[in-house]
DSSP file (Angstrom, degrees, kcal/mol; ACC not computed):
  #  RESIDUE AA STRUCTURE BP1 BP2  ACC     N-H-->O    O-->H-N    N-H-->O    O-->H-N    TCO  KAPPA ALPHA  PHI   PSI    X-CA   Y-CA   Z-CA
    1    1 A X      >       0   0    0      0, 0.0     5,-1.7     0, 0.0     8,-0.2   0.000 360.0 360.0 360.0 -32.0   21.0   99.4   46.8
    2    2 A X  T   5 +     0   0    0      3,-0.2     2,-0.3     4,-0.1     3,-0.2  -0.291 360.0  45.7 -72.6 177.9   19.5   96.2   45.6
    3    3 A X  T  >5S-     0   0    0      1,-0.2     4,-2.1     2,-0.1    -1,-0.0  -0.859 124.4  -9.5  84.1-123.5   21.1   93.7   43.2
    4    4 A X  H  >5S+     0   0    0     -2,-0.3     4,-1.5     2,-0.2     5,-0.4   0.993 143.6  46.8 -79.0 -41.8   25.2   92.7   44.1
    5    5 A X  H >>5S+     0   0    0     -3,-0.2     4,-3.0     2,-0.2     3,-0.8   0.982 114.9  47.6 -46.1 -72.5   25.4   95.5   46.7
    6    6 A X  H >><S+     0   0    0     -5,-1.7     4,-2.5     1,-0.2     3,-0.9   0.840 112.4  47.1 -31.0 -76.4   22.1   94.2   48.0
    7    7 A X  H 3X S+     0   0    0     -4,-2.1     4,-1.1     1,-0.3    -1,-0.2   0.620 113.8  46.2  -9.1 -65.9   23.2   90.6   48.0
    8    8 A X  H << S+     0   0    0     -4,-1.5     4,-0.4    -3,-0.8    -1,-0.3   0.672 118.7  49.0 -68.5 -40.5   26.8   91.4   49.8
    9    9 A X  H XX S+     0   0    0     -4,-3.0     3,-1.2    -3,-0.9     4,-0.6   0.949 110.2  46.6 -68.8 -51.6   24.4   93.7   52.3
   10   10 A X  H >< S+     0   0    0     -4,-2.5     3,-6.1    -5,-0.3    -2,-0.2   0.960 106.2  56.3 -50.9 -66.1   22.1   91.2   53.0
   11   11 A X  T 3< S+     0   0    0     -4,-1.1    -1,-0.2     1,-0.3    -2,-0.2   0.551 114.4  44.8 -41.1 -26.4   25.0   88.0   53.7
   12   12 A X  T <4 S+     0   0    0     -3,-1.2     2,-0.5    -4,-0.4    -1,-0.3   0.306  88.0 112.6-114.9  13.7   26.5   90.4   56.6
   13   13 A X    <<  -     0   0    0     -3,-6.1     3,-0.1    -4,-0.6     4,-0.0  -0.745  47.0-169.9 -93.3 115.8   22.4   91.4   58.1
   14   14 A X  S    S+     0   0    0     -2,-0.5     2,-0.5     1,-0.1    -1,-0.2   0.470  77.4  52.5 -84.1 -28.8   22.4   89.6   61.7
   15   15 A X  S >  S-     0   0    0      1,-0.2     3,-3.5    17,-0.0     4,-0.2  -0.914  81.0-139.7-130.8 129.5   18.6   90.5   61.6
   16   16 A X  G >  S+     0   0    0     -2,-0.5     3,-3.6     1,-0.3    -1,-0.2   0.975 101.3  60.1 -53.0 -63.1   15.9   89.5   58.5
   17   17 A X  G 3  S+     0   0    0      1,-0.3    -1,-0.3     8,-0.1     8,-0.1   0.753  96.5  60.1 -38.8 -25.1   14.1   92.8   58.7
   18   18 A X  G <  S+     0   0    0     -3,-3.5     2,-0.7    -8,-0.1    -1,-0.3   0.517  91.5 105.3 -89.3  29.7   17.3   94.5   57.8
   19   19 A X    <   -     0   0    0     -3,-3.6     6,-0.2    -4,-0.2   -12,-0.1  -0.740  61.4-152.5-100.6 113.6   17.5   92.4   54.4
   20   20 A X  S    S+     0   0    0     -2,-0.7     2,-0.5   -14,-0.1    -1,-0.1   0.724  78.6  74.1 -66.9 -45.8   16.9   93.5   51.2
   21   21 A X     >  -     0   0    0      1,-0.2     4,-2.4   -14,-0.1     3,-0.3  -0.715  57.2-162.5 -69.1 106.8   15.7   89.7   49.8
   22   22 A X  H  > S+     0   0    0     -2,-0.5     4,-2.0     1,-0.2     5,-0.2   0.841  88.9  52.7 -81.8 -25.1   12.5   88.9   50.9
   23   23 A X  H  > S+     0   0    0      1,-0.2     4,-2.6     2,-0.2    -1,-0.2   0.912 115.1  40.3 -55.3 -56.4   13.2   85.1   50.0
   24   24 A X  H  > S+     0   0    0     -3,-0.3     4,-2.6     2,-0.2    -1,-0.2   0.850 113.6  53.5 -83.8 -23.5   16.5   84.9   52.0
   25   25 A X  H >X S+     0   0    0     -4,-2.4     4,-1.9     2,-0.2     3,-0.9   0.976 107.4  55.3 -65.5 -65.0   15.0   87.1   55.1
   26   26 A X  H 3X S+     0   0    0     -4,-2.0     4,-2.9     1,-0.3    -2,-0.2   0.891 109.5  48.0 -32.3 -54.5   12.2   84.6   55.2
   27   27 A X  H 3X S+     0   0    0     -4,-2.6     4,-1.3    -5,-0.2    -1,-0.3   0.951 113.7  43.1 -37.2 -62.1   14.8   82.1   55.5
   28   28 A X  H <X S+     0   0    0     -4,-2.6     4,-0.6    -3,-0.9    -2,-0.2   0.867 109.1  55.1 -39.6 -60.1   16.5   83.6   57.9
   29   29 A X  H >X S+     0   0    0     -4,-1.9     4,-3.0     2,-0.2     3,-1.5   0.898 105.9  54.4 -67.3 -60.7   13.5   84.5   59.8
   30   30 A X  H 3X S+     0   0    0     -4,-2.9     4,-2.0    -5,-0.3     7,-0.5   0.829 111.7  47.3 -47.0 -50.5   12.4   80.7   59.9
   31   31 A X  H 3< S+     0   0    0     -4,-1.3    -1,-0.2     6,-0.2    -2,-0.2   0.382 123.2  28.0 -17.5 -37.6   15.8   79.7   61.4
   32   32 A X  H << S+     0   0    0     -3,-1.5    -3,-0.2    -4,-0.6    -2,-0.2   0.753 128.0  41.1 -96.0 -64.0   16.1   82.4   64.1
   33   33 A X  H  < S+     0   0    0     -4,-3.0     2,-0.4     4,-0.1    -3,-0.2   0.677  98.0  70.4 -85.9 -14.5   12.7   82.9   64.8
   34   34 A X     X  -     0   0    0     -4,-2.0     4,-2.3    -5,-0.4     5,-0.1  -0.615  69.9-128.9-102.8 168.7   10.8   79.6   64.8
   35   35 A X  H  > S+     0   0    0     -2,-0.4     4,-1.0     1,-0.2    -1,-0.2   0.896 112.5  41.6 -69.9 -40.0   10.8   76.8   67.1
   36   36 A X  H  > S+     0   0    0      2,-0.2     4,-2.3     1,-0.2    -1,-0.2   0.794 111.6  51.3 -46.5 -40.8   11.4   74.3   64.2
   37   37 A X  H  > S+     0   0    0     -7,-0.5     4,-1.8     1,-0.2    -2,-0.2   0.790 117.1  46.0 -92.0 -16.2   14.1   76.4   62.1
   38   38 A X  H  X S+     0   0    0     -4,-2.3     4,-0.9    -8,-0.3    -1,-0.2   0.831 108.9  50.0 -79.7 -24.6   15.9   76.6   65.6
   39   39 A X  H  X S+     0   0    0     -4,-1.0     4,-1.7     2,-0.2     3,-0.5   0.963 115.4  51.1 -56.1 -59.2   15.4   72.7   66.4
   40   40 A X  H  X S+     0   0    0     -4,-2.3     4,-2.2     1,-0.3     5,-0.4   0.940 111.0  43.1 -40.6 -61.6   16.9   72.5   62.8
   41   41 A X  H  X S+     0   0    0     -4,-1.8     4,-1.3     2,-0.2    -1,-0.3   0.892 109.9  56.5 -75.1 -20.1   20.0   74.8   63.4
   42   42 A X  H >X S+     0   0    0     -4,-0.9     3,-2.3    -3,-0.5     4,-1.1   0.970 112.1  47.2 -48.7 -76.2   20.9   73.3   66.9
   43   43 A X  H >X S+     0   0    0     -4,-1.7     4,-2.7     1,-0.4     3,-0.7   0.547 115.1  39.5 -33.0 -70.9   21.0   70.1   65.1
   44   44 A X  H 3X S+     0   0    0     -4,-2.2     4,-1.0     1,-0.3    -1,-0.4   0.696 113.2  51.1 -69.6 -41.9   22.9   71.0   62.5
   45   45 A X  H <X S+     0   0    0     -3,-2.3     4,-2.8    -4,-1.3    -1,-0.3   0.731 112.8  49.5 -92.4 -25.0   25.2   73.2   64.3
   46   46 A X  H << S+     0   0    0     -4,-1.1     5,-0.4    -3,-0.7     4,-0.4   0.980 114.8  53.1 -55.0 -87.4   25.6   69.6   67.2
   47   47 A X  H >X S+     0   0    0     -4,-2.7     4,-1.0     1,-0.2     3,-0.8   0.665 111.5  40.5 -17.9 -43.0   26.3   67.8   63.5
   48   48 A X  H >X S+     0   0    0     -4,-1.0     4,-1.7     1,-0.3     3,-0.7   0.987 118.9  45.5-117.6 -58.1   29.0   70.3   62.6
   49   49 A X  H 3< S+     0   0    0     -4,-2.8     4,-0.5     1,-0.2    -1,-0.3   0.438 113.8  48.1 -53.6   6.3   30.6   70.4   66.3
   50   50 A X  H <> S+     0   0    0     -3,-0.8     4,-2.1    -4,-0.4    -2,-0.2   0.484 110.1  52.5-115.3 -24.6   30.6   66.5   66.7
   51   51 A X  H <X S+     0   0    0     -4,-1.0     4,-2.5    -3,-0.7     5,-0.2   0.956 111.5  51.2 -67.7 -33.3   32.3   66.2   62.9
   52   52 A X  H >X S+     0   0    0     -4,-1.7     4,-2.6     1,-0.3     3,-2.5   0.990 113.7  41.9 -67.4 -59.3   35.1   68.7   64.2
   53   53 A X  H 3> S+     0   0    0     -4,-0.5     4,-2.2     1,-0.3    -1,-0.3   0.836 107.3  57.6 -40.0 -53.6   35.7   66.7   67.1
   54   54 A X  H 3X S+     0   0    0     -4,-2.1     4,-1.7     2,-0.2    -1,-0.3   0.801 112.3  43.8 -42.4 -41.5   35.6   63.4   65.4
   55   55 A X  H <X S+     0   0    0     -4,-2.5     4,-1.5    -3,-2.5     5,-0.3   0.985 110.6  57.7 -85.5 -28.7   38.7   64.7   62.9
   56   56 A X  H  X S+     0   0    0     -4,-2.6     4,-0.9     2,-0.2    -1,-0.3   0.887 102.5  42.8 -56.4 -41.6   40.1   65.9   65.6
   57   57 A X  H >X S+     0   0    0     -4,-2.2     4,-4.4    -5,-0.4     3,-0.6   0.976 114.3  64.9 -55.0 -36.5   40.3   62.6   67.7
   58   58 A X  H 3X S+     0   0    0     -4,-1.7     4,-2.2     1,-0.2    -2,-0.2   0.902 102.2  44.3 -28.1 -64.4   41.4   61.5   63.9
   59   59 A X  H 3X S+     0   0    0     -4,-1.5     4,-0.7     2,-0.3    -1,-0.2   0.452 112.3  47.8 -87.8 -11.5   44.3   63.6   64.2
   60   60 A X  H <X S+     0   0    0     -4,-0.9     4,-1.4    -3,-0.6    -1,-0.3   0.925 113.2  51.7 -89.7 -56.2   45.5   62.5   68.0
   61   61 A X  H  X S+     0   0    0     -4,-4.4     4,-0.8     1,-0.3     5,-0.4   0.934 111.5  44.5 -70.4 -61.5   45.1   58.6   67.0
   62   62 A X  H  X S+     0   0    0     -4,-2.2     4,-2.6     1,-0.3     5,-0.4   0.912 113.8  50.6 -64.5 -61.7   47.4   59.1   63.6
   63   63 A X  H >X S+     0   0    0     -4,-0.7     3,-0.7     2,-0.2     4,-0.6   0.704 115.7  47.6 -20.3 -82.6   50.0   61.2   66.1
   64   64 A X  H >X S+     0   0    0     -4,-1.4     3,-2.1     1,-0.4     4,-1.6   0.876 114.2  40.4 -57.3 -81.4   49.7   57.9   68.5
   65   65 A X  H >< S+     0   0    0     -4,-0.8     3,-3.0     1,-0.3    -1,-0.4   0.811 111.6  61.3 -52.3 -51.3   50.2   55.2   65.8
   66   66 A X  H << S+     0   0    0     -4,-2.6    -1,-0.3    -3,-0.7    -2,-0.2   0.775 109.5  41.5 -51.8 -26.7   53.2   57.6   64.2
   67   67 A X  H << S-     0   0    0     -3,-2.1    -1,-0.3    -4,-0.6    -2,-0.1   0.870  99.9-157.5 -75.3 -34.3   55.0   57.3   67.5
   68   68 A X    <<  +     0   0    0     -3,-3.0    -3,-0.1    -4,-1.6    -2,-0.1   0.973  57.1 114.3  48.7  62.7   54.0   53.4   67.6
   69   69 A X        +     0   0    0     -5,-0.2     2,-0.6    -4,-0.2    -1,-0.1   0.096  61.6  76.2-146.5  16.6   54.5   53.1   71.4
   70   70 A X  S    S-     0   0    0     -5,-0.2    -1,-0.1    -6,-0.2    -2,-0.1  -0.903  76.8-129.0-148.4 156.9   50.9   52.4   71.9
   71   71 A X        -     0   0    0     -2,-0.6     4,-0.2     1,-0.1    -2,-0.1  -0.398  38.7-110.9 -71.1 175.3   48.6   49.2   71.3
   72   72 A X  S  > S+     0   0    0      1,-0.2     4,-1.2     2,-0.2    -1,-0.1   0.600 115.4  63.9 -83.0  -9.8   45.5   50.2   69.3
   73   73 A X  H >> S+     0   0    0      2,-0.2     4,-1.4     1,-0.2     3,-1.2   0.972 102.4  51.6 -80.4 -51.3   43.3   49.7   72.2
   74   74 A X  H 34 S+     0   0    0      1,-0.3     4,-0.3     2,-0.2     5,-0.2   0.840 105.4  47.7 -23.6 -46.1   45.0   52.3   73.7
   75   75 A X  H 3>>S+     0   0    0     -4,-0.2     4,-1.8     2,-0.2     5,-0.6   0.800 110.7  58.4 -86.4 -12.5   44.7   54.7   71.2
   76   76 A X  H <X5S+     0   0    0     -3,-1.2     4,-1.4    -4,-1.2     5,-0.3   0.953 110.4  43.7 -83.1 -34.4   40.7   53.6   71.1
   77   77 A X  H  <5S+     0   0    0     -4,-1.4    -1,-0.2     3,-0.2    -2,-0.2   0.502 112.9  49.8 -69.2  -5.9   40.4   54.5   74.6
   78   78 A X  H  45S+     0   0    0     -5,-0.3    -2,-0.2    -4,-0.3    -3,-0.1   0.896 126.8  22.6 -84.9 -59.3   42.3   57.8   74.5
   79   79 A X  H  <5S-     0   0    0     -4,-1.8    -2,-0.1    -5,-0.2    -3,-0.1   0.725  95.5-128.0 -92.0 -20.1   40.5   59.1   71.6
   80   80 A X     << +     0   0    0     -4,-1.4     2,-0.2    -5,-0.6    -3,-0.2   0.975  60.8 131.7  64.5  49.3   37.2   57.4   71.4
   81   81 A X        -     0   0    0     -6,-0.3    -1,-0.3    -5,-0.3    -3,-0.1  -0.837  60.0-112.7-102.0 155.2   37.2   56.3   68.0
   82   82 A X     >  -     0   0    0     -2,-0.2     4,-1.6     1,-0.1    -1,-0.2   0.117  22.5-102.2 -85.5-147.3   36.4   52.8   67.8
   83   83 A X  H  > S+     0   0    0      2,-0.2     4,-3.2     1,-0.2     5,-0.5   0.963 119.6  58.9 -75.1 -70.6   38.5   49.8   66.8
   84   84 A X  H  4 S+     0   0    0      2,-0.2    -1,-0.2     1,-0.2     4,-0.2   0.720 112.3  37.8 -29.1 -49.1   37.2   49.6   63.5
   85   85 A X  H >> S+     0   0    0      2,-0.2     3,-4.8     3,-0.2     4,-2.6   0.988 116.4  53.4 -89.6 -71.1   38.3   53.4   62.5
   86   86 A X  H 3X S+     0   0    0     -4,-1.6     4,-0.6     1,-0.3    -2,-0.2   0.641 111.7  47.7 -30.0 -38.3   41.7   53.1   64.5
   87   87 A X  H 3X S+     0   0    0     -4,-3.2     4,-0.7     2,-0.2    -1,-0.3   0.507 115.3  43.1 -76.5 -24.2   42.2   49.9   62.4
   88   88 A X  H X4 S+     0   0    0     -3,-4.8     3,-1.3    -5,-0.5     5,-0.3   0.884 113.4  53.1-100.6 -45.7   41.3   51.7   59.1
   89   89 A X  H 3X S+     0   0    0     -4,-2.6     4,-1.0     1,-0.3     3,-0.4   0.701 105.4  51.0 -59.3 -18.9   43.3   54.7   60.1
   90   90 A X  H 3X S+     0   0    0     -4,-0.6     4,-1.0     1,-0.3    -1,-0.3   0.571 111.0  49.8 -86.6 -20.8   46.3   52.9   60.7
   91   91 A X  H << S+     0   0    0     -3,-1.3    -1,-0.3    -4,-0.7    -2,-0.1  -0.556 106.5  55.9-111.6  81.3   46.0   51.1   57.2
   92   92 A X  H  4 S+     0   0    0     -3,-0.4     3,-0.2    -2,-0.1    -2,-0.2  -0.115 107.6  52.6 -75.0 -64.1   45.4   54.5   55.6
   93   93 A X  H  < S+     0   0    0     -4,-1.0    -2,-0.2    -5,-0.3    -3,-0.2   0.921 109.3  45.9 -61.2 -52.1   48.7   55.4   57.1
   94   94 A X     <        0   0    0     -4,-1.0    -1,-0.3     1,-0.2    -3,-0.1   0.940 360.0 360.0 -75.9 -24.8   50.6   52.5   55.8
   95   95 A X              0   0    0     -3,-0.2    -1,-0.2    -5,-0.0    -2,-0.2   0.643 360.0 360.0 -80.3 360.0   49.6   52.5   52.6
């Protein structure tokens, strides 16, 4: 069962003990089970939901300037991107 079977087995294993690779269960196992590999994946996993959000605000301000019926302070207070990014995004857009 080890090798690519193993590999494929391992990638869908919710728990290290059931994993055929002691390298990547050890991985695993640091991640789930310690208080450091769990600080780490909150973190990471904060990082990954705060990028999403961020394109997403992206994606409201570029709607808002396409319509052009609102100043850019407007669109910085809606979406809570700052000036600076509203300003960049809007000359993205023209060019």
């Amino acid at each position: 069962m080890r090798g690519k079977a193993g590999g494929k087995h391992d990638f869908s294993c919710t728990d290290a003990a059931d994993m055929y690779y002691g390298t990547l269960a050890d991985r695993v196992r640091f991640f789930k089970e310690s208080k450091e590999g769990i600080k780490i994946m909150c973190r990471a996993m904060e990082d990954m939901r705060n990028q999403t959000l961020k394109e997403g605000m992206k994606e409201v301000a570029l709607r808002m300037l396409a319509t052009g019926k609102y100043a850019l302070e407007e669109i910085v207070n809606i979406s809570g991107l700052s000036l600076e990014e509203v300003k960049q995004l809007k000359a993205d857009r023209s060019a």
